[in-house]
BATOR-659705 format. One line per 2 residues: number of its first residue (from 0); their letters; for each residue x, y, z of N, C-alpha, C. Coordinates in pm, 1 decimal. Atoms other than C-alpha are relative to their C-alpha. Last residue first. Layout:
<rs>
NUM> a> X:Y:Z:X:Y:Z:X:Y:Z | ...
</rs>
This chain:
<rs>
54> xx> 46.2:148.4:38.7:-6575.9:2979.1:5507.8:-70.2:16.4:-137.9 | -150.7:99.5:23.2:-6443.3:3274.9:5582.5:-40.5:-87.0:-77.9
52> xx> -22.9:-46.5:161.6:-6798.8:3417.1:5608.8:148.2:-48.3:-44.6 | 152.2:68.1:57.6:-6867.3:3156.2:5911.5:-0.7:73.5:-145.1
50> xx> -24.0:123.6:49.9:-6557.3:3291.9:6081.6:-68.5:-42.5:-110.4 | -115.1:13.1:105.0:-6633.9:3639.7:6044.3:40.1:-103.4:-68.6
48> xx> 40.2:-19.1:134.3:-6993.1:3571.0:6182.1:103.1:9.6:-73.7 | 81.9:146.5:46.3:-6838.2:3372.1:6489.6:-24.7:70.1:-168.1
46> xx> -111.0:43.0:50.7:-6625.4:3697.3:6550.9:-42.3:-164.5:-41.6 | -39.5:-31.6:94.1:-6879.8:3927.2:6532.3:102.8:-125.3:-83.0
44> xx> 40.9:7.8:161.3:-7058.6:3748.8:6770.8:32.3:13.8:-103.1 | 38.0:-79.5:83.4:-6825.7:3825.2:7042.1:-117.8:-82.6:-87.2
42> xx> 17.1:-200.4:-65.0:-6734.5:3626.7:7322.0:-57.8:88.1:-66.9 | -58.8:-130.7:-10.1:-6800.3:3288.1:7149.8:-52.0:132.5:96.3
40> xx> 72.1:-131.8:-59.6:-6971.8:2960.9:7297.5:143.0:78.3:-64.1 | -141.1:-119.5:-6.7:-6913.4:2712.8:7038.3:-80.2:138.6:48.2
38> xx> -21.8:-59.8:-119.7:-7140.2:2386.2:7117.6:76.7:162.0:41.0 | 108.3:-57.6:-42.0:-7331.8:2359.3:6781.8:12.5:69.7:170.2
36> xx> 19.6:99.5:-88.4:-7016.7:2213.8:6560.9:-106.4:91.7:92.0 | 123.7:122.6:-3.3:-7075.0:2240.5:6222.5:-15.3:2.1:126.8
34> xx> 137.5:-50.2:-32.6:-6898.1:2611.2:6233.1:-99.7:-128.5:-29.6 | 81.3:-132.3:-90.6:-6623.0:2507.3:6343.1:-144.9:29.5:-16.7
32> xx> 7.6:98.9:-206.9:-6547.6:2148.7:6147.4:-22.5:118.5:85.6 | 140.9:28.7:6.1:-6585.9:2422.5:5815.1:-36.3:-131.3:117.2
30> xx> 51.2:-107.6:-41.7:-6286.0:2681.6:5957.4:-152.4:-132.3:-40.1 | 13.8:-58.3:-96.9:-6078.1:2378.0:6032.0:-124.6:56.8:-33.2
28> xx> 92.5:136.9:-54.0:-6128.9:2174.5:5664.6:-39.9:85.1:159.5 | 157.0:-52.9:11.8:-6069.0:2587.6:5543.7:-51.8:-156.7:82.6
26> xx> 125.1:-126.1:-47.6:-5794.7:2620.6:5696.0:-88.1:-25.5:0.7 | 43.1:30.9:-91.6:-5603.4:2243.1:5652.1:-137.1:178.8:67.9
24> xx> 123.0:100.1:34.1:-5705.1:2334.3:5247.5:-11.6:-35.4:166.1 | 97.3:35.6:19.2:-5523.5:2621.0:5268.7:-96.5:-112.4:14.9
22> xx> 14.2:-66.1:-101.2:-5220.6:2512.2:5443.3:-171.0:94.5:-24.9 | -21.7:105.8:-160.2:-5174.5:2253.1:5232.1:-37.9:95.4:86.8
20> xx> 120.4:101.3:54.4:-5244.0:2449.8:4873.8:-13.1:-35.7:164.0 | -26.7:134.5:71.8:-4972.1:2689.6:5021.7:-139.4:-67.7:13.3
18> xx> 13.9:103.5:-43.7:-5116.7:3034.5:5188.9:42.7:-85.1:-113.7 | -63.1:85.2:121.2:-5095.4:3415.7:5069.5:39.1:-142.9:96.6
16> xx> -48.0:63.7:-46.9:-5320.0:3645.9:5301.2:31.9:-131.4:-115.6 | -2.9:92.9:54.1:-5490.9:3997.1:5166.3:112.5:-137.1:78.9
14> xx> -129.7:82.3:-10.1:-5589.8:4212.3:5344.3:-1.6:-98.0:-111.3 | -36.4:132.2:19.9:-5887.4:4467.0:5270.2:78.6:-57.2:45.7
12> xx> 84.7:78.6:-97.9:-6018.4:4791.1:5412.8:-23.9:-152.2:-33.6 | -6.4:-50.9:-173.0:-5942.3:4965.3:5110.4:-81.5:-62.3:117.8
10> xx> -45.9:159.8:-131.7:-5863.2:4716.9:4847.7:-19.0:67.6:71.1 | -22.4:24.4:-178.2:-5931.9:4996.8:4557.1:-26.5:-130.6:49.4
8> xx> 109.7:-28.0:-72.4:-5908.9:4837.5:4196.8:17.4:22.1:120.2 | 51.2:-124.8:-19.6:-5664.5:4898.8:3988.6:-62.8:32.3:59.0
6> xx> 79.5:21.1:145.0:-5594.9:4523.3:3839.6:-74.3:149.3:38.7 | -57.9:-4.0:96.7:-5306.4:4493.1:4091.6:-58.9:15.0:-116.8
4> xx> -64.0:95.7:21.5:-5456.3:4672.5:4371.1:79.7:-58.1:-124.4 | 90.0:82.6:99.1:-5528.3:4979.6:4444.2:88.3:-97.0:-26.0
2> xx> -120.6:113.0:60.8:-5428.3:5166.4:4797.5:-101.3:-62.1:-115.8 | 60.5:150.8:89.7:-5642.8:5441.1:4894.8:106.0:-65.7:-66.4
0> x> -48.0:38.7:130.9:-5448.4:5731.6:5090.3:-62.3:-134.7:-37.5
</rs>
């Protein structure tokens, strides 16, 4: 079953995540101090590239 969102449009294979200004803004300062820093051994790859599109 395809879920649509509020303007109709499929979201399949989306989330969505609802955050305060504050809790945003400590995310994203986090998610962009990650990927400056050059030592980060990950397990995956995938999960570096997720990060890094986060951002």
């Amino acid at each position: 079953m395809t879920q649509l969102g509020d303007d109709g449009v499929s979201n399949a294979g989306q989330i969505s995540v609802e955050l305060s200004e504050d809790e945003a803004l400590v995310l994203f300062d986090w998610l962009a101090r990650f990927n400056e820093r050059k030592d980060v051994d990950l397990a995956d790859q995938a999960v570096g590239r997720i990060l890094w599109d986060i951002e």
